[in-house]
C-alpha positions in Angstrom: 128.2 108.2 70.6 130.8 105.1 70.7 129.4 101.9 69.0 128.3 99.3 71.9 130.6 96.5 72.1 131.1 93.4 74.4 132.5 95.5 77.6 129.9 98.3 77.3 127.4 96.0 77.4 128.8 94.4 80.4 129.0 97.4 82.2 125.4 98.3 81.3 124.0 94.8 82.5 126.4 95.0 85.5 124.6 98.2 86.4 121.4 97.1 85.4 121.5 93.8 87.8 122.8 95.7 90.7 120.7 98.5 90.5 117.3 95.9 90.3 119.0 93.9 93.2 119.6 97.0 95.5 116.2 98.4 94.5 114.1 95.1 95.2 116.4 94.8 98.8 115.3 98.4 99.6 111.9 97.6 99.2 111.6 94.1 100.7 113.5 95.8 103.8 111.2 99.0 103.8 108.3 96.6 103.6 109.8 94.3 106.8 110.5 97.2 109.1 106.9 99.2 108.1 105.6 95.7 108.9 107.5 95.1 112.2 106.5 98.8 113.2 103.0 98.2 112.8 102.6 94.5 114.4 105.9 93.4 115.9 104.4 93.7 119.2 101.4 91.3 118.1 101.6 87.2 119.1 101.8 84.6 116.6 98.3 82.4 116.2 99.7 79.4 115.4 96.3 77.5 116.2 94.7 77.7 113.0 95.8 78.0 109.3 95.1 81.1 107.5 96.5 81.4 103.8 97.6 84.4 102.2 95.1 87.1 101.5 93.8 87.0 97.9 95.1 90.3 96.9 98.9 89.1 97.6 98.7 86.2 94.8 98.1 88.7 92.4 100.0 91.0 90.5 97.4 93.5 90.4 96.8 93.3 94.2 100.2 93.8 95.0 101.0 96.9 93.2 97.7 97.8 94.6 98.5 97.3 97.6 101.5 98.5 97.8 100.5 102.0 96.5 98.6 102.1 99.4 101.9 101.2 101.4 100.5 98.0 102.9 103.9 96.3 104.4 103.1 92.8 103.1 102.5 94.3 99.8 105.5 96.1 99.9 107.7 92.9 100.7 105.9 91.4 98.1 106.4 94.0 95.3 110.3 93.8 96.6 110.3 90.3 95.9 108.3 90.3 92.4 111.1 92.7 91.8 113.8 90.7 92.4 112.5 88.2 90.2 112.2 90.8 87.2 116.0 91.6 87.6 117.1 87.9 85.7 114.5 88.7 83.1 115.3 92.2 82.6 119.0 91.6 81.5 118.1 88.9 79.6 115.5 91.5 77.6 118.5 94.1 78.0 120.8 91.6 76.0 118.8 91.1 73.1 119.4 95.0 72.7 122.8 95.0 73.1 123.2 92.1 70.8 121.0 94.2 67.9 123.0 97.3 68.7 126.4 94.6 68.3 124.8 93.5 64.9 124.9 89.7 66.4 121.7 88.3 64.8 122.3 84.9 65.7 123.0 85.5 69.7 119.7 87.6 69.2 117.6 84.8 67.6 119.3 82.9 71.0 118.3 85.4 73.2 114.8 86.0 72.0 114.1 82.3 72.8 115.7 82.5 76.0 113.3 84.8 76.8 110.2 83.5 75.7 110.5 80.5 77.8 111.6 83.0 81.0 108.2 85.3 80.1 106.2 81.6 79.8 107.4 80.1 82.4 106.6 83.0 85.2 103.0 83.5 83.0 102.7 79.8 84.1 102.6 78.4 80.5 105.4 76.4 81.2 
């Protein structure tokens, strides 16, 4: 196997962020047409205020949901998705700098990540 080095590991994240893009497009499109299938012919109710469902606020509830393939759920998972993508290459990174041996850009990374992971946990 060739040792990882600078261009590998762009061509890896390269893949990696458009493979998480086109996969969280997919599913927020899926979602939209499943939802427009099911009540595109319905009219808006714009008379009175009604939030979002408890089980879309959560995690949980929307990979629940969306196992059930609920098309809010599903647009919702796309989207949760599409957030992950940033995160993800930054977790990819600190691998490729261990596998480069570049200790310092992984102590850089590392941190980077922490504050991505405690900001979305809401820490930040």
């Amino acid at each position: 196997m060739p040792a990882w080095t600078d261009e590998r590991s762009e061509q890896a994240i390269g893949l990696l962020l458009r493979a998480g893009v086109m996969a969280s497009v997919a599913m927020v499109a899926g979602g939209a047409v499943f939802y427009l299938i099911r009540h595109g012919g319905e009219l808006p109710q714009y008379g009175a205020f009604r939030g979002e469902p408890e089980d879309l606020r959560s995690v949980g509830g929307i990979v629940a949901g969306s196992i059930h393939l609920r098309p809010r759920h599903l647009v919702q998972l796309g989207l949760l998705m599409l957030i992950a993508v940033p995160v993800a290459r930054v977790a990819f990174s600190v691998y490729a700098f261990a596998a480069e041996r570049d200790w310092t850009f992984v102590a850089i990374t590392l941190v980077v990540l922490a504050i991505l992971v405690a900001s979305i946990a809401g820490l930040i």
